[in-house]
DOTI-961875 format. One line per 3 residues: number of its first residue (from 1); their letters; for each residue x, y, z of C-alpha. Coordinates in steps of 0.5 Angstrom, whole numbers, plus 500, padded with zeros to 3 digits. Example, Ala and Ser with C-alpha at 12.3 -4.5 7.8 and 13.67 -1.06 7.14 Angstrom:
2
1	as	525/491/516 ~ 527/498/514 .
//
This chain:
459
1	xxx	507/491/519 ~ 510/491/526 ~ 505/487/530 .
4	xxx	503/480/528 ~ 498/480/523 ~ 490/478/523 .
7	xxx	486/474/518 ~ 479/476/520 ~ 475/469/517 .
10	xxx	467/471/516 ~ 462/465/515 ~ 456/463/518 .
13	xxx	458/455/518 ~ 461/454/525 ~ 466/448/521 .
16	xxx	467/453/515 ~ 471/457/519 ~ 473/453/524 .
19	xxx	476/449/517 ~ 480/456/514 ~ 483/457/521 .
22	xxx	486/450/521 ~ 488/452/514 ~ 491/459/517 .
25	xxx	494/455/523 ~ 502/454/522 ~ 501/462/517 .
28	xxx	505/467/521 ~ 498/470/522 ~ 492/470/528 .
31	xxx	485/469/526 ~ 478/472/528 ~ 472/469/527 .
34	xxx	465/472/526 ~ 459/469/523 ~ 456/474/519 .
37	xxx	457/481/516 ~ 454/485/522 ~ 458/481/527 .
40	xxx	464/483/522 ~ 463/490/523 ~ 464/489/530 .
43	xxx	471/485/530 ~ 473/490/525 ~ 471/496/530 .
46	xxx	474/493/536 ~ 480/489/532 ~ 486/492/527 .
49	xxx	485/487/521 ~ 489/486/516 ~ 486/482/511 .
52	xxx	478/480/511 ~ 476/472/508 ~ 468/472/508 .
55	xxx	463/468/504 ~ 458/471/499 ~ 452/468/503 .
58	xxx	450/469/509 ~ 444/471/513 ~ 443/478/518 .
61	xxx	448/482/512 ~ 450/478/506 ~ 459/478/504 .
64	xxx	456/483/499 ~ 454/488/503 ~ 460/487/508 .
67	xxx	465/488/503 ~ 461/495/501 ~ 462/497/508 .
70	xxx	469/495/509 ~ 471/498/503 ~ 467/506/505 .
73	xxx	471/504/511 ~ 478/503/508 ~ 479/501/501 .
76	xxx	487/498/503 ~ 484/492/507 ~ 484/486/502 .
79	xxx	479/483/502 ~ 478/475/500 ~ 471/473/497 .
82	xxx	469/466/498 ~ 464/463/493 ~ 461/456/491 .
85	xxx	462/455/483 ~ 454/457/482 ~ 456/465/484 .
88	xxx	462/466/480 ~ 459/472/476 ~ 457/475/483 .
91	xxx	465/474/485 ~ 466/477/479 ~ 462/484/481 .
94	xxx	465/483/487 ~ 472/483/484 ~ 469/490/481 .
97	xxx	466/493/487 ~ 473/493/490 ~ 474/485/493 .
100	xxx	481/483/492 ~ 481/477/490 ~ 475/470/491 .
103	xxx	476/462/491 ~ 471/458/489 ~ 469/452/493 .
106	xxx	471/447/494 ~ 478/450/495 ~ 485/448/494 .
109	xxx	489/448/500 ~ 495/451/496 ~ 491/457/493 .
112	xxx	488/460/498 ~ 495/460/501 ~ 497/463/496 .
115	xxx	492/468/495 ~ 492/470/502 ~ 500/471/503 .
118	xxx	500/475/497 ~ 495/480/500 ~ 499/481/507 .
121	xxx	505/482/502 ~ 500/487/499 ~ 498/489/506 .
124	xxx	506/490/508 ~ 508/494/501 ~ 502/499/502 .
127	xxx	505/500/510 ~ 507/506/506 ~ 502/509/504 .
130	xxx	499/516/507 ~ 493/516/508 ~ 487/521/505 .
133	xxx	485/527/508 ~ 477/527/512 ~ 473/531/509 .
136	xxx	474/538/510 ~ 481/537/511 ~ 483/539/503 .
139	xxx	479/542/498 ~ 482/538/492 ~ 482/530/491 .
142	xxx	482/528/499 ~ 490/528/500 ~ 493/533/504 .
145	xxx	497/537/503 ~ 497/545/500 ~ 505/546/499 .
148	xxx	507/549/492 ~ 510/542/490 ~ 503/539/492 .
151	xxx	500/544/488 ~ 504/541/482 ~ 501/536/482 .
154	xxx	494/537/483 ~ 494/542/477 ~ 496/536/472 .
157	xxx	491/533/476 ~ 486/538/474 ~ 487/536/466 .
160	xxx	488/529/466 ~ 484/526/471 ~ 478/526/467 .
163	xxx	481/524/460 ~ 482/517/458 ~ 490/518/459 .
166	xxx	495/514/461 ~ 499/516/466 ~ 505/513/470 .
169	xxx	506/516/478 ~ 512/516/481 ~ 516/517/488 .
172	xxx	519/514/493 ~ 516/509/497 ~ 511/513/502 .
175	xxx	509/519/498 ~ 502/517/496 ~ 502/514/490 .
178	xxx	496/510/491 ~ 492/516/494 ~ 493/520/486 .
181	xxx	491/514/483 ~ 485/514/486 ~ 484/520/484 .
184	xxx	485/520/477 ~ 480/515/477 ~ 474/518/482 .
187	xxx	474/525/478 ~ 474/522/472 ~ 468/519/468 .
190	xxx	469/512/469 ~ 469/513/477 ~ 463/510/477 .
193	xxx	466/504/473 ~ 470/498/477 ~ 477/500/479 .
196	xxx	482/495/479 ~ 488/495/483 ~ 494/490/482 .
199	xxx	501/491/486 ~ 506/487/481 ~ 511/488/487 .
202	xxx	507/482/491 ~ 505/477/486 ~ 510/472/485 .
205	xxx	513/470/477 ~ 510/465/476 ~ 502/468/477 .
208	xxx	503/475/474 ~ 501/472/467 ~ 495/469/470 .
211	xxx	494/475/475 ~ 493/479/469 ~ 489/475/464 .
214	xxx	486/470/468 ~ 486/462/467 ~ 481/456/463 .
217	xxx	479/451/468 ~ 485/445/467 ~ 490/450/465 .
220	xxx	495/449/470 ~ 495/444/476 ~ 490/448/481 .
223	xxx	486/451/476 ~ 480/448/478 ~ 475/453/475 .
226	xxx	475/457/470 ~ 478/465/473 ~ 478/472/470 .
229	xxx	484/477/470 ~ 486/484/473 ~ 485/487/466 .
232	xxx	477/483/464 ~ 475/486/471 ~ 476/493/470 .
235	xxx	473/492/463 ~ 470/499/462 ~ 474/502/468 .
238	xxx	480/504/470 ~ 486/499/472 ~ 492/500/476 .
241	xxx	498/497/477 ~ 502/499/483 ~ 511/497/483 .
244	xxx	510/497/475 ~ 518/497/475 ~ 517/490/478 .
247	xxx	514/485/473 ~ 519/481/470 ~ 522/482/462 .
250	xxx	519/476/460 ~ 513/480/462 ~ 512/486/459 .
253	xxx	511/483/452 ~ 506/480/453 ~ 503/487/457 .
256	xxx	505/492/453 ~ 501/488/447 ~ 495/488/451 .
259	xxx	495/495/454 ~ 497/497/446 ~ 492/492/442 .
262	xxx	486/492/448 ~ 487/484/446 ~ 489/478/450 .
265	xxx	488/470/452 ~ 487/468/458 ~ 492/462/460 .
268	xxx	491/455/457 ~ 486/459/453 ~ 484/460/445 .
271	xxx	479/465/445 ~ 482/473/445 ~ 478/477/449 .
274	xxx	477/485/447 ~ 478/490/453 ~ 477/498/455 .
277	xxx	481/500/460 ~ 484/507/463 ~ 491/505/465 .
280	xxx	495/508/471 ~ 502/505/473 ~ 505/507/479 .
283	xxx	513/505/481 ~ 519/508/486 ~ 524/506/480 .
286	xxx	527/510/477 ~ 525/506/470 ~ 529/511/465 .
289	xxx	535/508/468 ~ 532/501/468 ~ 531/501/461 .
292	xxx	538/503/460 ~ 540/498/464 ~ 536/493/460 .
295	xxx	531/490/465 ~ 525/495/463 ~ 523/495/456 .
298	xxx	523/502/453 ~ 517/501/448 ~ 513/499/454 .
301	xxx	516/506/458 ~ 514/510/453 ~ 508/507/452 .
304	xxx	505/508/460 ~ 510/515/460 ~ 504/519/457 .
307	xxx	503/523/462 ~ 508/523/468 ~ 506/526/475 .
310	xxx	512/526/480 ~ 510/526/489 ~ 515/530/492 .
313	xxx	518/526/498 ~ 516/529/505 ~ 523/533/505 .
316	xxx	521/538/499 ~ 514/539/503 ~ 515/541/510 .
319	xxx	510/546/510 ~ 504/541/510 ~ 507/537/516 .
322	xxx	504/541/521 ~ 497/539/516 ~ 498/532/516 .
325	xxx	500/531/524 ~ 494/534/526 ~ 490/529/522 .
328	xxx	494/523/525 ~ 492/526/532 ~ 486/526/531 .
331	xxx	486/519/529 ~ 490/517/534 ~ 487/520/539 .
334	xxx	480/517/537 ~ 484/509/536 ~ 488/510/542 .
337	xxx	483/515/547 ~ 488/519/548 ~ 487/528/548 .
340	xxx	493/530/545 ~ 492/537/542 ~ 498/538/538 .
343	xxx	506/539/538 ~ 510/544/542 ~ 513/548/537 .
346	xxx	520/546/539 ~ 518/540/537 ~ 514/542/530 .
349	xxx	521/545/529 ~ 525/539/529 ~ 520/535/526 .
352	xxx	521/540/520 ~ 529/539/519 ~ 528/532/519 .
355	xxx	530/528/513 ~ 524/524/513 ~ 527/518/509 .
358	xxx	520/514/510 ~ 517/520/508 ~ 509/520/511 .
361	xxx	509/513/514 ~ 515/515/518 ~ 512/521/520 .
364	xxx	504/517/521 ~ 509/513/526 ~ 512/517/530 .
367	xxx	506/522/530 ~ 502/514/533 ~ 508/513/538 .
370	xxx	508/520/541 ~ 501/520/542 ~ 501/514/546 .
373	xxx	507/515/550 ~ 506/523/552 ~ 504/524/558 .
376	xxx	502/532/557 ~ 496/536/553 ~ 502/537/548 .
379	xxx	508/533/545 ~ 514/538/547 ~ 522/536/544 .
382	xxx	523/531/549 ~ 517/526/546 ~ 520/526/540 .
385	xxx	525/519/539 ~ 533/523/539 ~ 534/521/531 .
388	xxx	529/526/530 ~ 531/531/536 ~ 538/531/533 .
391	xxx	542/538/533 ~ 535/541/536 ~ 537/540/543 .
394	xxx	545/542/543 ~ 544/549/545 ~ 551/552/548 .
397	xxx	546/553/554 ~ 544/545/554 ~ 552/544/553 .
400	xxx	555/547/559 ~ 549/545/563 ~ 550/538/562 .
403	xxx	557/535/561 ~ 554/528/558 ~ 551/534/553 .
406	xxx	556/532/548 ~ 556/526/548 ~ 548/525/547 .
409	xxx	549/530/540 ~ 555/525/538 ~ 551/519/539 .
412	xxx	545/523/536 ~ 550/526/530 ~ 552/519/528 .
415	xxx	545/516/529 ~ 543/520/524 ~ 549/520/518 .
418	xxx	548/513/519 ~ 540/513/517 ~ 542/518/511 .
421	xxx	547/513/509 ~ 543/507/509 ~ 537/512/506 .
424	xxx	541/513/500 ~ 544/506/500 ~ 537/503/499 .
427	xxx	534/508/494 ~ 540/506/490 ~ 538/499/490 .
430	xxx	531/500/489 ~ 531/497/496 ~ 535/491/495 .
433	xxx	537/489/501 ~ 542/485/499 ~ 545/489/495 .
436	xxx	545/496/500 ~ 549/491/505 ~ 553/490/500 .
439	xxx	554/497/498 ~ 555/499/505 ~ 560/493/506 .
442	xxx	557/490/511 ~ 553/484/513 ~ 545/483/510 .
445	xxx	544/481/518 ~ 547/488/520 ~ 543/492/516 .
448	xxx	537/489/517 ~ 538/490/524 ~ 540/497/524 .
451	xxx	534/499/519 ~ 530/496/524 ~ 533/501/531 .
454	xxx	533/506/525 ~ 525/505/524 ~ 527/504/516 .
457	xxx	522/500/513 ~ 524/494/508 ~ 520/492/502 .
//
């Protein structure tokens, strides 16, 4: 996320929230209140909301009801259930509806800081993410996209999304992970069953077995109250778990025996619990080379490996660029109140030989920043940023024309090898920004810096 992060805070005692935003002060955050789930919708309407914290309880509209609403509107936005221990089950059915995680009062300090720094890491690692088409944009599973690589992946969608098959996704970073295994789940039969998604990347070590399989009261230091896991939500649904490549060595054991077995004990706890869930994972790893190099296990790979569905990046499907900048627009034009209708086709070009190394998140913010910017109907080439424009203005007319021409396109050339070096650094790395810089033989700051000029996103 670029801009500084918002907690919306919803309750109807004044001195609660007054409480969670003192909690919230030194968190690099801004904090909006509201006293009800009505007055919520307004916020979110009039705000860009990153995570929602809202009791259960409340008058005119209920956290229940406002969860459901904010759901419909954007399945992405953690959203934080508050509950008093008398309602843990309905926290729990809140959890399945699609509540990202709930704390019980009284709280813990240290816990709902927890909870809430790992749903902005969740809100920052799902920056990539394209969005869905509107209705009527696709005809098949709300993503967009009609190009021969997509159509791929739509006919293995057709034959697995209503069996019980686990499947494992994979892609870089930005080509719609989330988006297919959603898809899965709502053409399956358990659509109307919960869907539980865990990001494995934004969960520290030391939390990811009790994320997973929930505590006992009295477990560990804070376990206040007793707390089901991911895989005891999604009982009888579908359970996703994002960044899979992720999860620690010491991990993946106890993971794989649950996924196999269908059994696991919570944390501190002497009772096995028996589950029913349709698996998906998601990883921008390459895990056949982590197995190799020892850092995932190969029983585990060949246990999630059933069926395999790879996301083409956005450069092997340039024909569905024109498709996803429509949709972008017209969003933009809504959030921004501009009326810009489309790109001049030069630009639409130069979009298409672009590399796209942030594959639709690039894409989704340029699309943004030319929407603002542009002064006229249409965004023509010169509206487009000089590393996306690149060799599309250095005509020999442009050239002879203007003497600085050619130190432009140098500039421009150079610009671009740059961000390809670093792209291919990254992906080496799996992202490792330390190793990247080490790769490249300069400084972690020096990268950081040019990632940042380059508009590349760090995970």
């Amino acid at each position: 996320m670029a801009e500084r992060p918002q907690v919306l805070i919803v309750d109807d005692e004044p001195n609660m929230r007054r409480v969670l935003a003192a909690l919230l002060e030194r968190e690099p955050c801004d904090v909006l209140q509201a006293g009800d789930g009505l007055e919520a919708l307004q916020v979110l309407d009039d705000n860009v909301v990153h995570v929602v914290v809202a009791d259960l309880r409340m008058p005119n509209m209920d956290g229940i009801e406002l969860l459901k609403k904010v759901v419909a509107r954007d399945p992405n936005l953690p959203f934080v259930v508050l509950t008093a221990h008398g309602t843990v089950d309905t926290a729990v059915e809140a959890m399945k509806i699609g509540a990202f995680d709930f704390i019980t009062k009284p709280f813990e300090k240290d816990e709902l800081l927890a909870i809430l720094r790992k749903a902005l890491r969740s809100v920052r690692l799902d920056a990539a993410a394209p969005a869905p088409a509107a209705p009527g944009e696709s005809r098949r599973y709300r993503i967009i996209g009609e190009s021969e690589p997509m159509q791929q992946v739509y006919a293995i969608l057709d034959k697995v999304a209503a069996t019980p098959t686990t499947v494992l996704i994979t892609g870089e970073s930005g080509t719609g992970k989330e988006l297919v295994a959603r898809a899965l789940h709502a053409n399956s039969r358990l659509a109307a069953r919960p869907y539980i998604r865990v990001n494995c990347a934004a969960i520290p070590r030391e939390l990811i077995e009790s994320e997973f399989f929930g505590y006992e009261k009295g477990a560990f230091t804070g376990a206040v109250t007793s707390k089901p896991g991911r895989f005891e939500l999604a009982d009888g649904g579908t359970l996703f778990l994002d960044e899979i490549g992720e999860i620690p060595l010491e991990m993946q054991v106890k993971l794989l025996r649950a996924i196999q077995e269908h059994e696991f004990e919570r944390v501190g706890g002497l009772r096995t619990l028996r589950v029913n869930v349709r698996l998906i994972a998601a990883t921008n790893k390459d895990l056949a080379r982590c197995v190799a190099e020892g850092t995932f296990r190969e029983d585990l790979f060949y246990r999630l490996n059933v069926v395999s569905i790879r996301l083409p990046p956005l450069r092997e499907r340039v024909e569905d660029i024109p498709a996803l900048c429509a949709h972008f627009i017209e969003r933009f034009n809504e959030r921004l109140g501009r009326r810009i209708e489309g790109f001049e086709p030069e630009a639409m070009a130069a979009l298409r030989r672009h590399h796209w190394p942030g594959n639709v998140r690039e894409l989704e913010n340029l699309v943004e920043r030319c929407v603002l910017f542009s002064d006229g109907p249409r965004i023509g080439l010169a509206d487009l940023p000089e590393t996306v424009r690149g060799a599309a203005s250095a005509s020999p007319d442009a050239v002879a024309a203007d003497p600085l021409a050619l130190k432009t396109q140098v500039k421009a050339a150079a610009e671009r090898v740059e961000r390809d070096l670093i792209d291919r650094a990254l992906r080496v790395t799996d992202h490792n920004v330390t190793r990247a810089a080490k790769l490249l033989r300069i400084s972690r700051k020096s990268l950081q810096v040019k990632m940042r000029d380059l508009g590349l996103r760090e995970n």
